[in-house]
MINU-659713 format. One record per residue (C-alpha): z, x, y; residue in three letters. Coordinates in steps of 0.02 Angstrom, whole numbers, always signed. Layout:
REM MINU-659713
REC_Z_X_Y_ALA
...
END
This chain:
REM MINU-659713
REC_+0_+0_+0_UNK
REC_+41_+142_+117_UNK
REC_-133_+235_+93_UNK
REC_-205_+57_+134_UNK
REC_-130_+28_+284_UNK
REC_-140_+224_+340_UNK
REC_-348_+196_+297_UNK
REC_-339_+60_+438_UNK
REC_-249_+127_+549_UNK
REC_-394_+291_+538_UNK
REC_-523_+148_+559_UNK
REC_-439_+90_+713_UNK
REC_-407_+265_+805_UNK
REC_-596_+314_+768_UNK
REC_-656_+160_+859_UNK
REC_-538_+184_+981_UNK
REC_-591_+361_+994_UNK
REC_-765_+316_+1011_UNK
REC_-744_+190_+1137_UNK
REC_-647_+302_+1247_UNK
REC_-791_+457_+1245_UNK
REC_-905_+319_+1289_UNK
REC_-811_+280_+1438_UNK
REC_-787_+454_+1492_UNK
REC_-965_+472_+1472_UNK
REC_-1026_+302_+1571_UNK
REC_-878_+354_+1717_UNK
REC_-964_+547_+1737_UNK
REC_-1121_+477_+1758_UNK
REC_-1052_+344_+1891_UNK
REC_-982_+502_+1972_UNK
REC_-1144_+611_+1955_UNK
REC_-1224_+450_+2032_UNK
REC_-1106_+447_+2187_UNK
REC_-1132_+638_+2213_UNK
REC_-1318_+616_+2222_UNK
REC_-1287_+474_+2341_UNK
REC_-1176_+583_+2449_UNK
REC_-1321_+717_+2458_UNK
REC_-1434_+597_+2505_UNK
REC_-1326_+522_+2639_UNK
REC_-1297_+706_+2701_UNK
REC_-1477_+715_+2708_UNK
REC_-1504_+555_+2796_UNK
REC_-1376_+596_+2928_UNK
REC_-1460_+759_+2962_UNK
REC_-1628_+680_+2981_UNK
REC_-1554_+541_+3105_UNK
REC_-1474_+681_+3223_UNK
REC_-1651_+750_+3224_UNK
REC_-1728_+585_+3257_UNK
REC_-1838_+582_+3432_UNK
REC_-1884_+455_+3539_UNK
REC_-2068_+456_+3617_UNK
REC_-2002_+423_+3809_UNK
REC_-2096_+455_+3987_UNK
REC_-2037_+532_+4148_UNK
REC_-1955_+407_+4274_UNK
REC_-1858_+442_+4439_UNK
REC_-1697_+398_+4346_UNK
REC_-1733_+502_+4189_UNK
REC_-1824_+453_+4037_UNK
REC_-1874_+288_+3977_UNK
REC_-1910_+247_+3791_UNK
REC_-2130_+228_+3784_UNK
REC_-2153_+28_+3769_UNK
REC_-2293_-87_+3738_UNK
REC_-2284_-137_+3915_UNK
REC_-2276_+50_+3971_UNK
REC_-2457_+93_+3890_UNK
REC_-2546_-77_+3905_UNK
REC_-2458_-157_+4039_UNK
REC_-2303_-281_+4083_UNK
REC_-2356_-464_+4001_UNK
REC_-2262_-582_+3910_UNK
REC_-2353_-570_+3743_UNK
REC_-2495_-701_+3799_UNK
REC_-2525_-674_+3991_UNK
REC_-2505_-524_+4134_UNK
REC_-2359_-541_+4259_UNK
REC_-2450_-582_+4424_UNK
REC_-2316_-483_+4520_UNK
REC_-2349_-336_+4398_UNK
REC_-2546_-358_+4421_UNK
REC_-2507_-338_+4596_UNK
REC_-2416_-187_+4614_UNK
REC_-2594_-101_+4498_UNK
REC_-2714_-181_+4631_UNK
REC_-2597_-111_+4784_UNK
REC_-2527_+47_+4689_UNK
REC_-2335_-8_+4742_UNK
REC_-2195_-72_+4709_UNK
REC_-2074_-2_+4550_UNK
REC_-2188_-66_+4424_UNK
REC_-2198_+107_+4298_UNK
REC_-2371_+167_+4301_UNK
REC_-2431_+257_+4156_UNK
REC_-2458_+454_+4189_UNK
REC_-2645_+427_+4139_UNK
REC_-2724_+280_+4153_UNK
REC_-2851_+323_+4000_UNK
REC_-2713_+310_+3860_UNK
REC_-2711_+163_+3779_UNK
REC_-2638_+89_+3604_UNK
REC_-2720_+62_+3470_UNK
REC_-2681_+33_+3272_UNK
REC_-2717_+169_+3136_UNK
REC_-2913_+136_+3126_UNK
REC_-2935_+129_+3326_UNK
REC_-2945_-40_+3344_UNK
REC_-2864_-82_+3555_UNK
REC_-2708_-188_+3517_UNK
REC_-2722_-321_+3657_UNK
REC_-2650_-455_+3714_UNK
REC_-2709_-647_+3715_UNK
REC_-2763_-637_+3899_UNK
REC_-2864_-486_+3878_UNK
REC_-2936_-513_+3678_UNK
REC_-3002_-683_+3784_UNK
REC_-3079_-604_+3902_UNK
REC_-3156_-461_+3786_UNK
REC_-3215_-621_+3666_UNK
REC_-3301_-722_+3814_UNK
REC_-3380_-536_+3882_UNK
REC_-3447_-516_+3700_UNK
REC_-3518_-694_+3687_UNK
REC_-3585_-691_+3857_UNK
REC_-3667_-517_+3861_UNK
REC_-3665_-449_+3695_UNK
REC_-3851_-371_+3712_UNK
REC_-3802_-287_+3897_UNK
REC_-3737_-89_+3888_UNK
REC_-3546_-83_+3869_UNK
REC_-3516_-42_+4060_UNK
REC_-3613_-191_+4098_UNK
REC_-3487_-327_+3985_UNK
REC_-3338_-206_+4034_UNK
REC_-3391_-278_+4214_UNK
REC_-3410_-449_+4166_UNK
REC_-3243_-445_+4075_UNK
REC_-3179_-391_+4227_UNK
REC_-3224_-508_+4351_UNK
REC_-3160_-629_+4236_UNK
REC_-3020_-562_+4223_UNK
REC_-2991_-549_+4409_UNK
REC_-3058_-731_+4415_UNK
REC_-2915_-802_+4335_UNK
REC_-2768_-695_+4390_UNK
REC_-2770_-760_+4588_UNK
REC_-2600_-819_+4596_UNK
REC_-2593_-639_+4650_UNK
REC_-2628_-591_+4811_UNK
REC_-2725_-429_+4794_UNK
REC_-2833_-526_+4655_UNK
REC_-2874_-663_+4770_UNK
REC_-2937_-565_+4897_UNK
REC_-3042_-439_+4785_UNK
REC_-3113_-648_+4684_UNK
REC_-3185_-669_+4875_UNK
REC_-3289_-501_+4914_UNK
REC_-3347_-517_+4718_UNK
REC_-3404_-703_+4787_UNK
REC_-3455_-657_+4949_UNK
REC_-3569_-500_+4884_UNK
REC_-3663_-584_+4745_UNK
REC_-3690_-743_+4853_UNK
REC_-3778_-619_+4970_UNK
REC_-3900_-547_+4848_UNK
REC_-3941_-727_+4788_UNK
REC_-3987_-781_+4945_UNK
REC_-4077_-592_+4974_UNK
REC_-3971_-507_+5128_UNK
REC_-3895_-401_+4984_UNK
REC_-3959_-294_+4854_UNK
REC_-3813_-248_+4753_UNK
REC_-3712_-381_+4647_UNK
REC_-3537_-344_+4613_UNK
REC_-3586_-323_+4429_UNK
REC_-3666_-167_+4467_UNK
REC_-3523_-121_+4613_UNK
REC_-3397_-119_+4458_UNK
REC_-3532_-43_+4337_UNK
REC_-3537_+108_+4460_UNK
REC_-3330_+116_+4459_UNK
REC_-3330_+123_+4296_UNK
REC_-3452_+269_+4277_UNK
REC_-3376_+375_+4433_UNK
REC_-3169_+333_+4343_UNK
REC_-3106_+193_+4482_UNK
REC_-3122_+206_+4666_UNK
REC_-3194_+371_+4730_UNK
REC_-3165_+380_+4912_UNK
REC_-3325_+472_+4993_UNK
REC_-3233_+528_+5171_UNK
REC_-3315_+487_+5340_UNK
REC_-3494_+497_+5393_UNK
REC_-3567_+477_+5555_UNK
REC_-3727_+392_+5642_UNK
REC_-3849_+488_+5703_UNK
REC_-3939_+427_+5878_UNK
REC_-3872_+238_+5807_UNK
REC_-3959_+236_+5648_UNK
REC_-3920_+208_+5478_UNK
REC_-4046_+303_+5392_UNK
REC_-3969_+479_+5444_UNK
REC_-3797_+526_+5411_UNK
REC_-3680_+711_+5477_UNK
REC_-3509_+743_+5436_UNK
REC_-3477_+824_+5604_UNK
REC_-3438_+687_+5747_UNK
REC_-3451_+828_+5871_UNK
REC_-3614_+889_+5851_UNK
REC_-3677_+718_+5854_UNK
REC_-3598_+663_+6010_UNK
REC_-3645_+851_+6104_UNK
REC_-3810_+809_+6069_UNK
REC_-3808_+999_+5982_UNK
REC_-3967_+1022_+5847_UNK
REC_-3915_+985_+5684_UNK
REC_-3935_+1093_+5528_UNK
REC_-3964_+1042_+5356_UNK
REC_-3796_+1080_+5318_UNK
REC_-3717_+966_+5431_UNK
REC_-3782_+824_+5344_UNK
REC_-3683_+748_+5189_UNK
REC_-3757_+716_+5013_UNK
REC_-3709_+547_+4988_UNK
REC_-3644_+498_+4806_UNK
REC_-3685_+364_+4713_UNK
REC_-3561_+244_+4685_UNK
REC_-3442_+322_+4818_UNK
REC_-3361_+218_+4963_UNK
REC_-3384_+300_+5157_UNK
REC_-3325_+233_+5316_UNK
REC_-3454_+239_+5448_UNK
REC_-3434_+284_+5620_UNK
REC_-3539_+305_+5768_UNK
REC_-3527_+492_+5845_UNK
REC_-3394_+447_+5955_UNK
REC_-3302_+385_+5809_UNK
REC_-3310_+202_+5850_UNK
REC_-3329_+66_+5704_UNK
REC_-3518_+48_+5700_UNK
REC_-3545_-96_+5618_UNK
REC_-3400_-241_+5567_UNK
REC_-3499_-253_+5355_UNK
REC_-3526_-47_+5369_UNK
REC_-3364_+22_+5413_UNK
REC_-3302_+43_+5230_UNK
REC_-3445_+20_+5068_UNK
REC_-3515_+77_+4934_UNK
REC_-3690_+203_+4951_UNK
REC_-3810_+124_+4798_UNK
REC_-3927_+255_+4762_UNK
REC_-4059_+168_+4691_UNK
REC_-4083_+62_+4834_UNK
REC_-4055_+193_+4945_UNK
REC_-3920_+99_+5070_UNK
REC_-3741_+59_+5085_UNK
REC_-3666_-109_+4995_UNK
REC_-3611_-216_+5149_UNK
REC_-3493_-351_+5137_UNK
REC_-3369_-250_+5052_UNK
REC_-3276_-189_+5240_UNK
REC_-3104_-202_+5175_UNK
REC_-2953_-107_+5102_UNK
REC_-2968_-219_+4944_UNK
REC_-3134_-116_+4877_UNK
REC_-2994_+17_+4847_UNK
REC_-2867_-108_+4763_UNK
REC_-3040_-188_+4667_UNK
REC_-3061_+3_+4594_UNK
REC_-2856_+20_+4565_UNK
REC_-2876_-114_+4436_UNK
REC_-3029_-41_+4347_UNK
REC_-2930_+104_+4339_UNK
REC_-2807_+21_+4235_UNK
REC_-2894_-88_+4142_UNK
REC_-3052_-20_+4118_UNK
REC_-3000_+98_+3975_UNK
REC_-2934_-41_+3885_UNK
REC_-3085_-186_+3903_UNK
REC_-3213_-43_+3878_UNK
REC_-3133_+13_+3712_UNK
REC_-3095_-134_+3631_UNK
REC_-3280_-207_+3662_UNK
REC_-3329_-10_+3586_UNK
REC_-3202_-22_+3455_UNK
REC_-3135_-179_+3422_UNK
REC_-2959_-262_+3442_UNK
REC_-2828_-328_+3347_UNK
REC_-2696_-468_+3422_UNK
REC_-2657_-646_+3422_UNK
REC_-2840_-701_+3457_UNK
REC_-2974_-604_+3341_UNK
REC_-3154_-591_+3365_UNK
REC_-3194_-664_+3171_UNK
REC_-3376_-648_+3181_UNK
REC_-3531_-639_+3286_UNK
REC_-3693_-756_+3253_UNK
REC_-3874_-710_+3312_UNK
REC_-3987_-877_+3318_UNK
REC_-4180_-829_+3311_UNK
REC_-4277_-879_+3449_UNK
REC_-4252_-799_+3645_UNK
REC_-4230_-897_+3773_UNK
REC_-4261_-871_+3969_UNK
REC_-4097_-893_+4055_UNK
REC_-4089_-957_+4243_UNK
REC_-3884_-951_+4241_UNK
REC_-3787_-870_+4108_UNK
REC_-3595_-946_+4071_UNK
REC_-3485_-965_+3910_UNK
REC_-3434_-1112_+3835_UNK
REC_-3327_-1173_+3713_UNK
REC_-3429_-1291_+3578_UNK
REC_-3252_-1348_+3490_UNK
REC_-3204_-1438_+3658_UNK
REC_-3367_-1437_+3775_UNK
REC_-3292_-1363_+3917_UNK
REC_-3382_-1226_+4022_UNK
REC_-3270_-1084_+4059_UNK
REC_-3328_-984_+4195_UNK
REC_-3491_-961_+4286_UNK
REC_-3578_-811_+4304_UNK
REC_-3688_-713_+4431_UNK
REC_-3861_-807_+4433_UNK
REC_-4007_-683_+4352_UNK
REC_-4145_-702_+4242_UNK
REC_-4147_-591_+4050_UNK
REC_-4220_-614_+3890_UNK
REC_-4104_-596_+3755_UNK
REC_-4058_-657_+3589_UNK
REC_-3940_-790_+3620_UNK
REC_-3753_-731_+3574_UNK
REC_-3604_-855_+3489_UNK
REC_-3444_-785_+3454_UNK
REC_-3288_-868_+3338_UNK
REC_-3118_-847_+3404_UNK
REC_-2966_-886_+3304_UNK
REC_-2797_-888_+3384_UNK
REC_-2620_-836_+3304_UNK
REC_-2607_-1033_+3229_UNK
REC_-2763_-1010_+3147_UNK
REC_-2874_-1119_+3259_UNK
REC_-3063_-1075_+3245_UNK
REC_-3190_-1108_+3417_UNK
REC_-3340_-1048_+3433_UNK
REC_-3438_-998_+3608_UNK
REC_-3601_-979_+3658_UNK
REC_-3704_-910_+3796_UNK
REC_-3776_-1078_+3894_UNK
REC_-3892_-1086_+4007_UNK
REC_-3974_-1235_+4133_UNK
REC_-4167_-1208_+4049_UNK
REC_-4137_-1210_+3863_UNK
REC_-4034_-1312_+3758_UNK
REC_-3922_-1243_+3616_UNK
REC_-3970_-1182_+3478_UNK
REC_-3897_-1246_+3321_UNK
REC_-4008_-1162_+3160_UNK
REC_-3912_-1004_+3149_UNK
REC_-3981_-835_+3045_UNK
REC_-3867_-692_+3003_UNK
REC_-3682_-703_+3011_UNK
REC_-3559_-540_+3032_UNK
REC_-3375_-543_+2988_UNK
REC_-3233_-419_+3010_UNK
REC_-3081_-498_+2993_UNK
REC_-2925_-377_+3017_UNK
REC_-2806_-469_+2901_UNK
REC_-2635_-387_+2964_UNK
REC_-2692_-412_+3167_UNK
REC_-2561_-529_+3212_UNK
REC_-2436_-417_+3134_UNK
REC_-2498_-272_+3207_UNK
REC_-2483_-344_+3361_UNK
REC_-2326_-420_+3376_UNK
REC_-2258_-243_+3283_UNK
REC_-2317_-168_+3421_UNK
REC_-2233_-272_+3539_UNK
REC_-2070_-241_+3466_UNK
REC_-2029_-54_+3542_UNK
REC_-1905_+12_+3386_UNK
REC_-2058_-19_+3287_UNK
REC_-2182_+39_+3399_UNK
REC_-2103_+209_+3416_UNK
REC_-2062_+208_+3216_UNK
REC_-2245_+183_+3234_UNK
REC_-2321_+309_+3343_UNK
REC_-2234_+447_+3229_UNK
REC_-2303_+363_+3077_UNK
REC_-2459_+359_+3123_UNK
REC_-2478_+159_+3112_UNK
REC_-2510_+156_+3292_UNK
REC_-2595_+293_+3409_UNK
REC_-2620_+342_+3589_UNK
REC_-2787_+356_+3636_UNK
REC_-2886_+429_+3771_UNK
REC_-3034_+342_+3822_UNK
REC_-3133_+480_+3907_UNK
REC_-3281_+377_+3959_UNK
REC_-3235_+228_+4018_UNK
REC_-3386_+149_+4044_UNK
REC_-3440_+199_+3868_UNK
REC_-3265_+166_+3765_UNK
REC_-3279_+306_+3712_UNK
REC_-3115_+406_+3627_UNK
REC_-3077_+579_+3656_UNK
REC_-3078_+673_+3481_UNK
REC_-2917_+725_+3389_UNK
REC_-2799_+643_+3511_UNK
REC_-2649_+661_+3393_UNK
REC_-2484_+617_+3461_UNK
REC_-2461_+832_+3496_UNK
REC_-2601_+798_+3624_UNK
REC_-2507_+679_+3724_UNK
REC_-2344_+768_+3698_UNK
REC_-2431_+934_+3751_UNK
REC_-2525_+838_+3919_UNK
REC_-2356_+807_+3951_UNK
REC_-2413_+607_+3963_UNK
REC_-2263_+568_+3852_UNK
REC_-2132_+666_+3778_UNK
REC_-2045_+677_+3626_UNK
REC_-1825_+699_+3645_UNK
REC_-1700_+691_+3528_UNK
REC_-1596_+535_+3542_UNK
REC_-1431_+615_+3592_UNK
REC_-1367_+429_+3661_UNK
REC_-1350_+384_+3478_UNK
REC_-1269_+533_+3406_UNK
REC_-1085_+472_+3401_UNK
REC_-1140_+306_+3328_UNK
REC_-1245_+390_+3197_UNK
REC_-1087_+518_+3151_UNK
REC_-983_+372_+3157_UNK
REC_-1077_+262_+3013_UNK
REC_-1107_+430_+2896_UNK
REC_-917_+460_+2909_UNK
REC_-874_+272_+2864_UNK
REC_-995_+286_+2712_UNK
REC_-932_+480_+2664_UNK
REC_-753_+385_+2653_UNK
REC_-823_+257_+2553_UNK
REC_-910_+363_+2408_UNK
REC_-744_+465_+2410_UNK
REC_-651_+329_+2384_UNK
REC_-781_+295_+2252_UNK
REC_-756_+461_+2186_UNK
REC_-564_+471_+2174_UNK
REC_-575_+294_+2076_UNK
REC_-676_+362_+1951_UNK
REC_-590_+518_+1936_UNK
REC_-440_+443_+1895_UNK
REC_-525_+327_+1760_UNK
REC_-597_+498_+1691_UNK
REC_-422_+578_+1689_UNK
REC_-321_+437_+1618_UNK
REC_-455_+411_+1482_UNK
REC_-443_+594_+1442_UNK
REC_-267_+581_+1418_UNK
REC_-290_+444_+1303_UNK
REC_-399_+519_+1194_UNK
REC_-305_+682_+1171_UNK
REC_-153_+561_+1123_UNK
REC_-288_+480_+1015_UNK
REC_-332_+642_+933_UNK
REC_-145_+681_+900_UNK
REC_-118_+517_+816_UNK
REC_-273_+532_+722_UNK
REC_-241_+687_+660_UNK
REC_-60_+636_+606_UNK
REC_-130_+497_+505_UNK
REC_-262_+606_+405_UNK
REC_-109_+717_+359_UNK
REC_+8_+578_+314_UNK
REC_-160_+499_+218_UNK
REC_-183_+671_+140_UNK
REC_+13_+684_+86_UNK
REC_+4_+523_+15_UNK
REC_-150_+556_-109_UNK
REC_-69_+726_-152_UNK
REC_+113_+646_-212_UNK
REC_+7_+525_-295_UNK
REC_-89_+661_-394_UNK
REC_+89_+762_-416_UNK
REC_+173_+604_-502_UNK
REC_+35_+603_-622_UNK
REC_+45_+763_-680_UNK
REC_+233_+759_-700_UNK
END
């Protein structure tokens, strides 16, 4: 009976043995797990105190780079009119970007726009698709300026681009304010041409030297100034008096060989402040394509050409006409263009015209449909993701070095910018104690972790040498059994 029971109790303090070396086993590798973890928050914590911020220069220090910082202050769907007038007048605090040519665009250069702006691109695309890029850069523009007169500065620049093409249509002008813009866009904004004088009253002669002219002393070839196209001059008479009221500040148009009247005012220089800024980014998207709230789905190309007396957009969902445009007479294949907005509403617009009617029987269709735009767009808007993002690689700074091509400057990595000194790239020193803090408070918790386990390890060691002990009493007390068994046989 003895040997029984000893047998059982050897059964027992194996399993028991077993049991506890699988414990000790599971526990190290819970401890090797939290050891790994604590080199991996070590190296995570390291990493964050390196972490940078792209930022730009302001008079107070240095401001984290923003949506609204490279594409302009908007609320997601439409421009701020105050901020639109501070880039006409070139005041206020509004921050100005160091150079006007960076813009933002996704991973595959694609302009991330807003709803204001991927409108206007869509209508300048539907409108004038067939025209050179400069040419529906300054269409998109004057639409733009069209419906943004709530400010001030965009009023007033709405009425010369009125006042100038209603003179050509009625023939006391020769340049329309298509071309005017055209001609920024080519020179970079508003070039300022400096002062030039009448000679003897007329127009056809000009000399930079107001002396000369009024001494009546010969003048030399090299007292007369090359006039550039595109350029704005004010025009004086040789004893510097205003001239003419429609000549004292305009444009010299080269082809035609004379100076733009009806442009006499300070606003010429605001009109060129906003192609400045917003050039770049209408030029490159209709280049490159956009991604926001509103995509361009597809373009259609109907067969037959048509003779336009007017040219407009219009929206065939709803009917309505949206804008009218300079009169002028082209050949073209007629354009349509589908728009669909963030809710997934599809309209299509077409080029209309008061000779031909619509055309319905449409040929080829072309689609390219950037699935993740809306998200791209509204990531961009958020700024911890946008700077995640500009360090990723999932957006990128661009510079648009022809802006009345939108055309991108090669290999502008984010170095290039950093290295311009556009933006620059600081270590984000504000958050050091709060990062320091949180990798303490999780160092406490995996030693906590660690101490726990250590224990278990330790008291389960314990055990099992007390397990051994017993187990190794039983064998012997099995073993002395069997023997006096074996003894009282042989007696």
């Amino acid at each position: 009976m003895g040997l029984a029971v000893s047998q059982v109790r050897l059964l027992a303090l194996t399993r028991r043995k077993a049991d506890i070396e699988l414990d000790i086993q599971v526990n190290s590798k819970r401890k090797q797990a939290l050891t790994r973890k604590s080199t991996e928050l070590s190296q995570t914590y390291y990493q964050r105190l390196q972490q940078s911020k792209i930022q730009y220069a302001t008079s107070d220090g240095y401001e984290n780079v923003d949506y609204d910082y490279i594409m302009g202050k908007s609320n997601g769907v439409a421009y701020d009119d105050e901020f639109l007038q501070q880039v006409a007048t070139m005041s206020g605090n509004v921050a100005q970007k160091t150079c006007n040519s960076m813009i933002l665009t996704n991973n595959y250069g694609k302009v991330i726009l807003n709803d204001e702006l991927s409108q206007v691109v869509a209508k300048a695309q539907a409108g004038f698709g067939d025209q050179a890029t400069e040419i529906q850069t300054a269409e998109a523009l004057k639409a733009f300026i069209n419906q943004n007169t709530n400010s001030e500065a965009f009023s007033k620049i709405n009425e010369i681009i009125e006042k100038v093409d209603k003179a050509v249509r009625n023939g006391s002008g020769s340049v329309d304010s298509t071309t005017i813009i055209a001609k920024m866009l080519k020179n970079g904004g508003y070039m300022e041409g400096g002062t030039v004088y009448l000679v003897d009253g007329t127009t056809d002669m000009y000399v930079g030297n107001a002396e000369k002219a009024k001494s009546g002393v010969n003048l030399t070839e090299g007292d007369f100034i090359k006039l550039q196209d595109g350029y704005n001059y004010k025009v004086l008479n040789s004893d510097g008096s205003i001239a003419d009221a429609n000549t004292y500040t305009c444009m010299y148009d080269k082809a035609s060989g004379g100076l733009v009247k009806n442009t006499a005012s300070s606003y010429m220089q605001y009109l060129g402040n906003i192609v400045s800024y917003f050039g770049p980014m209408i030029s490159s998207a209709l280049k490159n394509g956009i991604t926001s709230n509103v995509n361009i789905t597809g373009v259609m190309n109907p067969n037959d050409n048509s003779e336009l007396a007017s040219n407009g957009t219009v929206d065939l969902k709803d009917g309505k006409t949206l804008e009218t445009m300079a009169k002028e007479t082209l050949t073209a294949n007629g354009k349509y263009c589908i728009i669909k907005d963030k809710n997934g509403n599809q309209s299509v617009w077409q080029r209309v015209n008061d000779v031909v009617s619509r055309v319905t029987n449409l040929s080829k269709i072309q689609t390219e449909v950037p699935g993740d735009s809306h998200q791209t767009y509204l990531a961009a808007r958020n700024t911890d993701n946008l700077q995640s993002g500009l360090q990723s690689g999932m957006f990128q700074l661009c510079m648009v070095d022809n802006m009345a091509k939108g055309r991108y400057h090669k290999n502008t990595t984010l170095d290039f910018f950093i290295q311009m000194s556009y933006v620059s790239e600081k270590l984000d020193s504000s958050a050091r104690e709060e990062i320091t803090a949180w990798y303490n408070s999780e160092q406490s918790k995996i030693s906590e972790q660690e101490t726990y386990w250590d224990t278990e390890i330790t008291n389960l060691s314990t055990e099992l040498s007390s397990v051994n002990t017993e187990i190794d009493s039983v064998k012997t007390l099995k073993t002395n059994a069997i023997k006096s068994v074996f003894d009282w046989g042989n007696s």
